[in-house]
VEXDO-919182 format. One record per residue: residue number from 0; residue in one letter; chain; y, z, x of N, C-alpha, C in turn. Coordinates in Angstrom, 2 decimals, always signed. Layout:
REM residues N
<atom i="NUM" aa="A" ch="A" n_v="Y" n_w="Z" n_u="X" ca_v="Y" ca_w="Z" ca_u="X" c_v="Y" c_w="Z" c_u="X"/>
...
END
This chain:
REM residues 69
<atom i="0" aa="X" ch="A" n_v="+5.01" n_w="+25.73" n_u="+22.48" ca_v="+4.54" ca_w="+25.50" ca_u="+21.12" c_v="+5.56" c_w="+24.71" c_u="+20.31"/>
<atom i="1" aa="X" ch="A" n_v="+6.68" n_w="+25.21" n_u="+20.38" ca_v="+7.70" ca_w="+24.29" ca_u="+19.88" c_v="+7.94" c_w="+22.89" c_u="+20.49"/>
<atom i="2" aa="X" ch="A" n_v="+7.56" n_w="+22.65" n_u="+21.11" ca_v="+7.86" ca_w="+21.06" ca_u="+21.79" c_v="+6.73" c_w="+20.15" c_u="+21.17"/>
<atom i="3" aa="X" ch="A" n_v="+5.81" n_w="+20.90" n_u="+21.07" ca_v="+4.29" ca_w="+20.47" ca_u="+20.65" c_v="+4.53" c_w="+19.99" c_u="+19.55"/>
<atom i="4" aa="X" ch="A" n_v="+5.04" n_w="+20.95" n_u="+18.47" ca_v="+5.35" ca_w="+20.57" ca_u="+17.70" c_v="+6.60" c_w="+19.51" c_u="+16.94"/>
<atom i="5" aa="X" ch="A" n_v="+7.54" n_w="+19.27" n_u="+18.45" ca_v="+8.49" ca_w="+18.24" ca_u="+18.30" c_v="+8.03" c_w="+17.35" c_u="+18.50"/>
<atom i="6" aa="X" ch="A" n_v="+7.12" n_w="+17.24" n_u="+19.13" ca_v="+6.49" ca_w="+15.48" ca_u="+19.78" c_v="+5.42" c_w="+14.96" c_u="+18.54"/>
<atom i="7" aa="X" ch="A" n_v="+4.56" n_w="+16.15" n_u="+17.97" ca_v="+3.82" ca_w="+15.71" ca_u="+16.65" c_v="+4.95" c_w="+15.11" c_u="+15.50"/>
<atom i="8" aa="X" ch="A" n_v="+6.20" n_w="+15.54" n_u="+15.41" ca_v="+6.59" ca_w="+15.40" ca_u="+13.92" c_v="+7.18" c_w="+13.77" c_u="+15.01"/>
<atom i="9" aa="X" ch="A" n_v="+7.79" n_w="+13.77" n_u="+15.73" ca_v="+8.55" ca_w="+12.65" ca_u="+16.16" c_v="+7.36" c_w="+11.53" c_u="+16.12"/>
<atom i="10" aa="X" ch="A" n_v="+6.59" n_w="+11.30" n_u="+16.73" ca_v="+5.38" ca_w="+10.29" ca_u="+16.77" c_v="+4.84" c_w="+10.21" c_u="+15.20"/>
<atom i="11" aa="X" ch="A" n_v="+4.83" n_w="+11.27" n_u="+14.43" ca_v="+4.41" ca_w="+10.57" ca_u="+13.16" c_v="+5.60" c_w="+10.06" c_u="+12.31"/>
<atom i="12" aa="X" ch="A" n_v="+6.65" n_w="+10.56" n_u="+12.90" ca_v="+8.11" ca_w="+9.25" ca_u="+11.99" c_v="+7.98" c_w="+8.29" c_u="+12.50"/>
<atom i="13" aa="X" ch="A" n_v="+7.59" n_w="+7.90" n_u="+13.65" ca_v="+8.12" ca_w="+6.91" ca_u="+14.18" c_v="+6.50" c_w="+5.78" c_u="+13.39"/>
<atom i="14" aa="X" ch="A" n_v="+5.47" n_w="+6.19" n_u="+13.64" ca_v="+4.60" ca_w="+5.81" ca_u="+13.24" c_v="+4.35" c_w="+5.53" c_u="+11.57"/>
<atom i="15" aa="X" ch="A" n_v="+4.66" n_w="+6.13" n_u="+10.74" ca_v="+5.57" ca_w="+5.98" ca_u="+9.33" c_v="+6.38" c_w="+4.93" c_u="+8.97"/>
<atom i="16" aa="X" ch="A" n_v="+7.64" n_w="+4.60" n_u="+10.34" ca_v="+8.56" ca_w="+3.49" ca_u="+10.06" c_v="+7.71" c_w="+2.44" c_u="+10.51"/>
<atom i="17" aa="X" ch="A" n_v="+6.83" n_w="+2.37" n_u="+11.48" ca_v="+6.56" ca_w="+1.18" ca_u="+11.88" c_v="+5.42" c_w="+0.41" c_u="+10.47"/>
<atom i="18" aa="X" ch="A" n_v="+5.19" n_w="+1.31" n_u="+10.04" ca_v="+3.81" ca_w="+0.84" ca_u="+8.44" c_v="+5.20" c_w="+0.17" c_u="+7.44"/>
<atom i="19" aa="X" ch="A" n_v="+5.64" n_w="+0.84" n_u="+7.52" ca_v="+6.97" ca_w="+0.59" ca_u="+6.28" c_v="+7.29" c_w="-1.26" c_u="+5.90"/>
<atom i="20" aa="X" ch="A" n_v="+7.46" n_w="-1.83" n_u="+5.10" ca_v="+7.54" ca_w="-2.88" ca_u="+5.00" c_v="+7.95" c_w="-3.28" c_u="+3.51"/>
<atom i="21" aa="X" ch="A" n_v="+8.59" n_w="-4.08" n_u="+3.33" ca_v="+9.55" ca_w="-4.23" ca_u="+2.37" c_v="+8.06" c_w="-4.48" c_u="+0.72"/>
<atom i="22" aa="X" ch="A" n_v="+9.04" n_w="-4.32" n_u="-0.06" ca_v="+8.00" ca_w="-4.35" ca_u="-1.76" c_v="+7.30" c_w="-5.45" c_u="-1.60"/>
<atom i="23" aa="X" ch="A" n_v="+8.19" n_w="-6.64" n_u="-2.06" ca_v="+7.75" ca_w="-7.88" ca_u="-2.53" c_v="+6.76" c_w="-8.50" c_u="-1.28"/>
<atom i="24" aa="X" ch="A" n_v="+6.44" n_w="-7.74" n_u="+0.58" ca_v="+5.49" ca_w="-8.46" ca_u="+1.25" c_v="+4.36" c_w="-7.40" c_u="+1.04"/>
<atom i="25" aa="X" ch="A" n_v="+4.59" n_w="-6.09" n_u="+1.29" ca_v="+3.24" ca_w="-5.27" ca_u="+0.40" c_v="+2.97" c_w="-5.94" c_u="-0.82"/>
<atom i="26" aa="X" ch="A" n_v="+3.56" n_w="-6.57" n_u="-1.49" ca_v="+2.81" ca_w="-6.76" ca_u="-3.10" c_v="+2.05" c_w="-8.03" c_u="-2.66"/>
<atom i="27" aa="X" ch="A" n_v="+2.62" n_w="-9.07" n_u="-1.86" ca_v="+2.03" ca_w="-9.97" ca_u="-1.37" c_v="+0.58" c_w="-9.96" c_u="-0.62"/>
<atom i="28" aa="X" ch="A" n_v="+0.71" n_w="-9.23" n_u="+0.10" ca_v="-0.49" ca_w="-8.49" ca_u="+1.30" c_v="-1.55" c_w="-8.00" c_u="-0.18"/>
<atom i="29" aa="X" ch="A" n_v="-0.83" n_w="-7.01" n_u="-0.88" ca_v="-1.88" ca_w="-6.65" ca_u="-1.65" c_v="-2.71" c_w="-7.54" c_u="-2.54"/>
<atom i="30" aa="X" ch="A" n_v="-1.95" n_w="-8.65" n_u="-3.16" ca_v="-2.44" ca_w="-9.44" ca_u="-4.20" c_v="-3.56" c_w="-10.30" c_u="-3.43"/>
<atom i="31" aa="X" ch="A" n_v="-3.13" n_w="-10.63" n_u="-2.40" ca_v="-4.05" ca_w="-11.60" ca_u="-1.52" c_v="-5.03" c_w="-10.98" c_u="-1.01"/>
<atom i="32" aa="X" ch="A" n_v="-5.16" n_w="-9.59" n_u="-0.96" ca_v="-6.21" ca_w="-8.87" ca_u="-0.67" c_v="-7.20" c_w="-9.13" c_u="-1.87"/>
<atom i="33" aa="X" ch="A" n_v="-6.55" n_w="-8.51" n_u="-2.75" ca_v="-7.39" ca_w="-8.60" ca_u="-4.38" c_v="-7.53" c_w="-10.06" c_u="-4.61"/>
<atom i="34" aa="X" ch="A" n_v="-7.27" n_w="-10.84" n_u="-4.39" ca_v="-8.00" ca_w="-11.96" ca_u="-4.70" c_v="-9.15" c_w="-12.59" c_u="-3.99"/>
<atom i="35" aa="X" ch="A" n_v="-9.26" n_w="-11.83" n_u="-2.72" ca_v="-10.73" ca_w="-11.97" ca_u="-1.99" c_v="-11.69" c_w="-11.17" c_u="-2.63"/>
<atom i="36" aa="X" ch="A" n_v="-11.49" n_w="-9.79" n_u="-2.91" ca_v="-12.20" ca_w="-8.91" ca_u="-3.53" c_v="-12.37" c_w="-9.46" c_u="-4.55"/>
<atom i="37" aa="X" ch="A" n_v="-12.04" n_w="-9.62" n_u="-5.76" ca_v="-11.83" ca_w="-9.57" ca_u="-7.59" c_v="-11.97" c_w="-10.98" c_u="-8.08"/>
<atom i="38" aa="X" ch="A" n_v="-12.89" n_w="-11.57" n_u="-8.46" ca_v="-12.62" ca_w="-13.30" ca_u="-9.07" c_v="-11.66" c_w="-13.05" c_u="-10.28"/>
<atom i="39" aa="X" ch="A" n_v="-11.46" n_w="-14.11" n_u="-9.79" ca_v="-9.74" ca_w="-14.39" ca_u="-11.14" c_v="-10.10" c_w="-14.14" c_u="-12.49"/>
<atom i="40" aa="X" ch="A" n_v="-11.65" n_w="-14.08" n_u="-12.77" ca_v="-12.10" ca_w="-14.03" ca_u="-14.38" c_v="-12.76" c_w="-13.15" c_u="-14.75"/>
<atom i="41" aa="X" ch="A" n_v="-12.68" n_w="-12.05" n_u="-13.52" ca_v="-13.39" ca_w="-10.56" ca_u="-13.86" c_v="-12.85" c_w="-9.42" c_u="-14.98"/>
<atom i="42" aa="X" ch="A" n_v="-13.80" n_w="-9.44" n_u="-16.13" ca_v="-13.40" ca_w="-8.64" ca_u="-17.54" c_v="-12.97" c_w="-7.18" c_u="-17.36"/>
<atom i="43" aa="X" ch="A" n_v="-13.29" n_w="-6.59" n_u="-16.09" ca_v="-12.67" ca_w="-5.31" ca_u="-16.35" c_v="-11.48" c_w="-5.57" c_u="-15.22"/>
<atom i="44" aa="X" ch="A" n_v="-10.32" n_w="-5.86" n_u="-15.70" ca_v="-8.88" ca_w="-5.39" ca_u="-15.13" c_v="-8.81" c_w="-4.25" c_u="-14.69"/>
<atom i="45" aa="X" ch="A" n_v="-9.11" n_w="-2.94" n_u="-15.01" ca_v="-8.82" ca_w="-2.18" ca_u="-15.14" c_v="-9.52" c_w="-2.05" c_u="-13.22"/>
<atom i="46" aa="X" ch="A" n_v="-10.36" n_w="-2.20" n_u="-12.84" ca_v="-10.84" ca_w="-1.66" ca_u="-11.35" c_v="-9.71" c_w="-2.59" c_u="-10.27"/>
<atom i="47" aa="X" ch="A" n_v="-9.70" n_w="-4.08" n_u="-11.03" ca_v="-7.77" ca_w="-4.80" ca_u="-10.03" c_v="-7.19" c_w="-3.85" c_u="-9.68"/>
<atom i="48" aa="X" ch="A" n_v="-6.68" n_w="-3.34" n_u="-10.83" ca_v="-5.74" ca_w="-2.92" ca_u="-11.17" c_v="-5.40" c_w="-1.56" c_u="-10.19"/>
<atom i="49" aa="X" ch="A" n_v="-6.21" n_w="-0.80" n_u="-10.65" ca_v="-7.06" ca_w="+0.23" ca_u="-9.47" c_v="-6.07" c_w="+0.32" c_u="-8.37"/>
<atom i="50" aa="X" ch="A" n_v="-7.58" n_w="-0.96" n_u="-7.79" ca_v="-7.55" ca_w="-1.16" ca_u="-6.34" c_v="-5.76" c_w="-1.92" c_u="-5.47"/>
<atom i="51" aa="X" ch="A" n_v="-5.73" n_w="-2.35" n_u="-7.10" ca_v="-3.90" ca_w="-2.47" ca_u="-6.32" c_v="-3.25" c_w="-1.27" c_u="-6.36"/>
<atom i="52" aa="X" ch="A" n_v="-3.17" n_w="-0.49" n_u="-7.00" ca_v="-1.97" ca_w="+0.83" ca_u="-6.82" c_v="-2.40" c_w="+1.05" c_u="-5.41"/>
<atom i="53" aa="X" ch="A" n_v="-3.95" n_w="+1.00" n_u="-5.30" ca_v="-4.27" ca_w="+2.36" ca_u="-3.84" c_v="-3.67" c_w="+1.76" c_u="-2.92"/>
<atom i="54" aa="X" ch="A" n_v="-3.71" n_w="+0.09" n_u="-2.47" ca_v="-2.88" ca_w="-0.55" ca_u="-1.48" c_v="-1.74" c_w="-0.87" c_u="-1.69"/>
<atom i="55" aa="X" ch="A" n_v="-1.54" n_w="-0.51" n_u="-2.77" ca_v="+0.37" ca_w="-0.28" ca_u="-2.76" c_v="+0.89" c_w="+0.77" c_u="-1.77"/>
<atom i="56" aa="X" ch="A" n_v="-0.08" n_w="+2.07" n_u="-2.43" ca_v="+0.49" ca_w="+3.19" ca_u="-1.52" c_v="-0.05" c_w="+3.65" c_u="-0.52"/>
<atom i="57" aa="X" ch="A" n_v="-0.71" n_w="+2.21" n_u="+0.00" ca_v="-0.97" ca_w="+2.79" ca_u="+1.59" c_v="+0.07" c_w="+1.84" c_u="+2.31"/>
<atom i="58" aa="X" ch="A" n_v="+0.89" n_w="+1.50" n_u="+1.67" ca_v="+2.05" ca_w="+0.91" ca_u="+1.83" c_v="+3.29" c_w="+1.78" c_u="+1.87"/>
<atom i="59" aa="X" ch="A" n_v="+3.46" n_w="+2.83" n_u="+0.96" ca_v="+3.87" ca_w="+3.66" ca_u="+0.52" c_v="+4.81" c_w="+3.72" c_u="-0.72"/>
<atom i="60" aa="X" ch="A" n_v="+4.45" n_w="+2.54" n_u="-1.71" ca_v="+5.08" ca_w="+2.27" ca_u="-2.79" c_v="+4.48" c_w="+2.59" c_u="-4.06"/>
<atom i="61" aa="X" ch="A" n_v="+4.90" n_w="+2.71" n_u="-5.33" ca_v="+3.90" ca_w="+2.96" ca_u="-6.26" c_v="+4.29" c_w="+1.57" c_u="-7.02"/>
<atom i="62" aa="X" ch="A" n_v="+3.06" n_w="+1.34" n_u="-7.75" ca_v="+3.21" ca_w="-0.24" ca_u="-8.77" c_v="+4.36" c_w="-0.45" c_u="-9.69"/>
<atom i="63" aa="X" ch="A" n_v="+5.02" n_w="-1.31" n_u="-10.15" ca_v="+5.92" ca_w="-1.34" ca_u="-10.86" c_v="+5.86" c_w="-1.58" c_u="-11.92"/>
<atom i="64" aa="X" ch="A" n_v="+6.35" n_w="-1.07" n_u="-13.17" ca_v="+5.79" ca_w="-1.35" ca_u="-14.58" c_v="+5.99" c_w="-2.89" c_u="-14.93"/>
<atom i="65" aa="X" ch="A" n_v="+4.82" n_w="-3.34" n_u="-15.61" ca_v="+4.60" ca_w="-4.76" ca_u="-15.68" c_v="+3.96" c_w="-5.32" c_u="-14.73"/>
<atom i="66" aa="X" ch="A" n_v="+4.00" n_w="-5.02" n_u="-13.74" ca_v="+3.38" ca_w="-5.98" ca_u="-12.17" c_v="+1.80" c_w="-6.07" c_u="-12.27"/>
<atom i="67" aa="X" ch="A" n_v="+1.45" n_w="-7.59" n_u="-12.23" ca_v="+0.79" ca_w="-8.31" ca_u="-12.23" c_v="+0.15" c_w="-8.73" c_u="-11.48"/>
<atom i="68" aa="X" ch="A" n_v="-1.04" n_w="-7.79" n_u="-10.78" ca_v="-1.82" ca_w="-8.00" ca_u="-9.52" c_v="-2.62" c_w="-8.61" c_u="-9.78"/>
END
């Protein structure tokens, strides 16, 4: 039982580091996402906006005050 449970926690660090990826190319990845989704002249910001935090932190970052998705 204990090994079981060494090989679960080890495979999900390792699987954790491999998602990991620096701010400024998650913010990149994300913005370019949202610009397929969102036309550049859509009045409610507020669902962008949204939809960028959630792919921030499936990145594992949270948005930065001011940032401009």
């Amino acid at each position: 039982l204990a090994l079981a449970a060494g090989v679960l926690i080890a495979t999900s660090n390792t699987a954790w580091a491999q998602k990991k990826v620096r701010y400024e190319t998650a913010f990149a990845r994300c913005k370019s996402e949202l610009n397929a989704k969102f036309p550049a002249n859509e009045p409610e910001a507020s669902a962008r906006y949204s939809a960028g935090a959630a792919c921030m932190r499936r990145y594992g970052y949270r948005l930065k005050r001011g940032a401009k998705i």
